[in-house]
C-alpha positions, 0 to 999 in steps of 0.5 A: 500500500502506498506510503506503508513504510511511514508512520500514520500521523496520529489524528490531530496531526493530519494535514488537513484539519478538522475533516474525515472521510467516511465511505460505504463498501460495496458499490463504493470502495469495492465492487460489489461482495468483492474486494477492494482494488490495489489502486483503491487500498493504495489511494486511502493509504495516502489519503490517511496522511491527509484526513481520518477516513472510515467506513460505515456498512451494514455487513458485519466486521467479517464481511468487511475484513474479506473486501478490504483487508486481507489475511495478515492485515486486519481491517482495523489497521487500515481505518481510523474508524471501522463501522459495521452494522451502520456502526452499532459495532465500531472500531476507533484505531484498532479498538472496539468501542460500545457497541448495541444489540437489535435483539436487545431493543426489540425482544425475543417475542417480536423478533419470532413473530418478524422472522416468521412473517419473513420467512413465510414471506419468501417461500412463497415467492415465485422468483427464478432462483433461491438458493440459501441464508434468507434471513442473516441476523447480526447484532445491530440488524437483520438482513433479508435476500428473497434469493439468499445470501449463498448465491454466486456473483452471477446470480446476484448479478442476475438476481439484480436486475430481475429485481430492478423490473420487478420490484420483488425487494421494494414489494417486500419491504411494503408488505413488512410495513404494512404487518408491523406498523408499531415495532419502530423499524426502518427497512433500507434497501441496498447491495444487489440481493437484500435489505436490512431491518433495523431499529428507526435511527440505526441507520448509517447516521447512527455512526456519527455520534461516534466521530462527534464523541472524538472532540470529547477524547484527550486530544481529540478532534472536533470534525467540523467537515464530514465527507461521505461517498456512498452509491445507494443515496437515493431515498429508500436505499442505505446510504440515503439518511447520512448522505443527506444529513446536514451534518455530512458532505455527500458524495453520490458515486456509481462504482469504486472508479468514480469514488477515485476520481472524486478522491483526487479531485477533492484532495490529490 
């Protein structure tokens, strides 16, 4: 990685004060459920000599140590800041912080009655294929694929764009509001195969109290300017909230290449 032999400076020496990065993963810093590009790996690595960076997604740890990191290196040490689950796990220069349980909030008793409905739900769904994991639970959320997760990249390729001409997610996501008007859930769709459940608030904004709590530490920083690049920033897709919070900067990318070309544009 780019300047691996230097020492990162440590956060209220970078260069360019007051100002953090944070990115989605896939769609932004990665294609899709694949990993991240040397030429991406390389350009956040001289991007962390600039600014703190994160990132802030809605898979767990272990996805996102698969795309970014690699067997040696842990994810964590890439990152100042490391989000997973929206940031209901969190990671602040290699070190856990509190993180929440979705569980916890919502109860044994109401997390059966959703997961049946869930479930019942997909199985009598007419879609092309089905293959596995149709509902994956996580500390901070549950994710949902009317294909499930086990399928291959062709067929979430395929899959997406079925899904695209027939609105089988959105469809979904109606119905579950419909059923559950009172359990104070919010349903964001993202990625190509699935959408995540989560408590109304525990989206990716939730991350932020993390890097507004940074002024608070012993030679913290006081992030004034907070960029966010992300893909799904349309409304009812997972980076919506905090691309259009008012205390974030969004950048709306379609693919890694765009995220590139906007990073040496606002700092190279």
């Amino acid at each position: 990685m780019a300047e691996a032999g230097t020492v990162i400076p440590p956060l209220n020496q970078r260069p360019v004060k007051n100002t953090v990065c944070l990115f989605d993963v896939d769609g932004t810093l990665t294609p899709a459920r694949l990993s991240a590009s040397p030429e991406m790996l390389q350009l956040l690595s001289a991007l962390r000599h600039k600014v703190a960076i994160g990132f802030v997604g809605g898979s767990d740890l272990a996805k996102q140590q698969e795309q970014l990191g690699t067997p040696s290196i842990p994810v964590t040490t890439l990152f100042d800041f490391c989000f997973a689950e929206n940031g209901l796990t969190a990671y602040r220069m290699g070190q856990q912080l509190a993180s929440q349980s979705f569980i916890g909030w919502l109860g044994e008793e109401k997390y059966k009655k959703l997961v049946n409905f869930l479930l019942r739900y997909i199985a009598d769904l007419d879609i092309p294929i089905k293959r596995g994991t149709f509902v994956e639970f996580r500390n901070g959320m549950v994710n949902v694929s009317p294909i499930g997760r086990n399928a291959s990249v062709q067929e979430r390729n395929e899959y997406q764009r079925y899904d695209l001409e027939h609105r089988i997610r959105e469809t979904m996501v109606e119905a579950l509001k419909k059923e559950f008007p009172d359990l104070g859930l919010t349903y964001s769709i993202g990625g190509q195969i699935s959408f995540d459940v989560f408590p109304t608030g525990w989206d990716k904004t939730y991350c932020l109290q993390h890097i507004e709590a940074e002024k608070n530490n012993p030679e913290g920083v006081d992030y004034t300017t907070i960029h966010f690049f992300g893909d799904k920033t349309h409304k009812g897709g997972n980076d919506y909230e905090i691309y259009t919070d008012s205390r974030t900067i969004g950048h709306s990318v379609k693919n890694p290449e765009e995220t590139i070309a906007e990073l040496k544009k606002l700092f190279f």
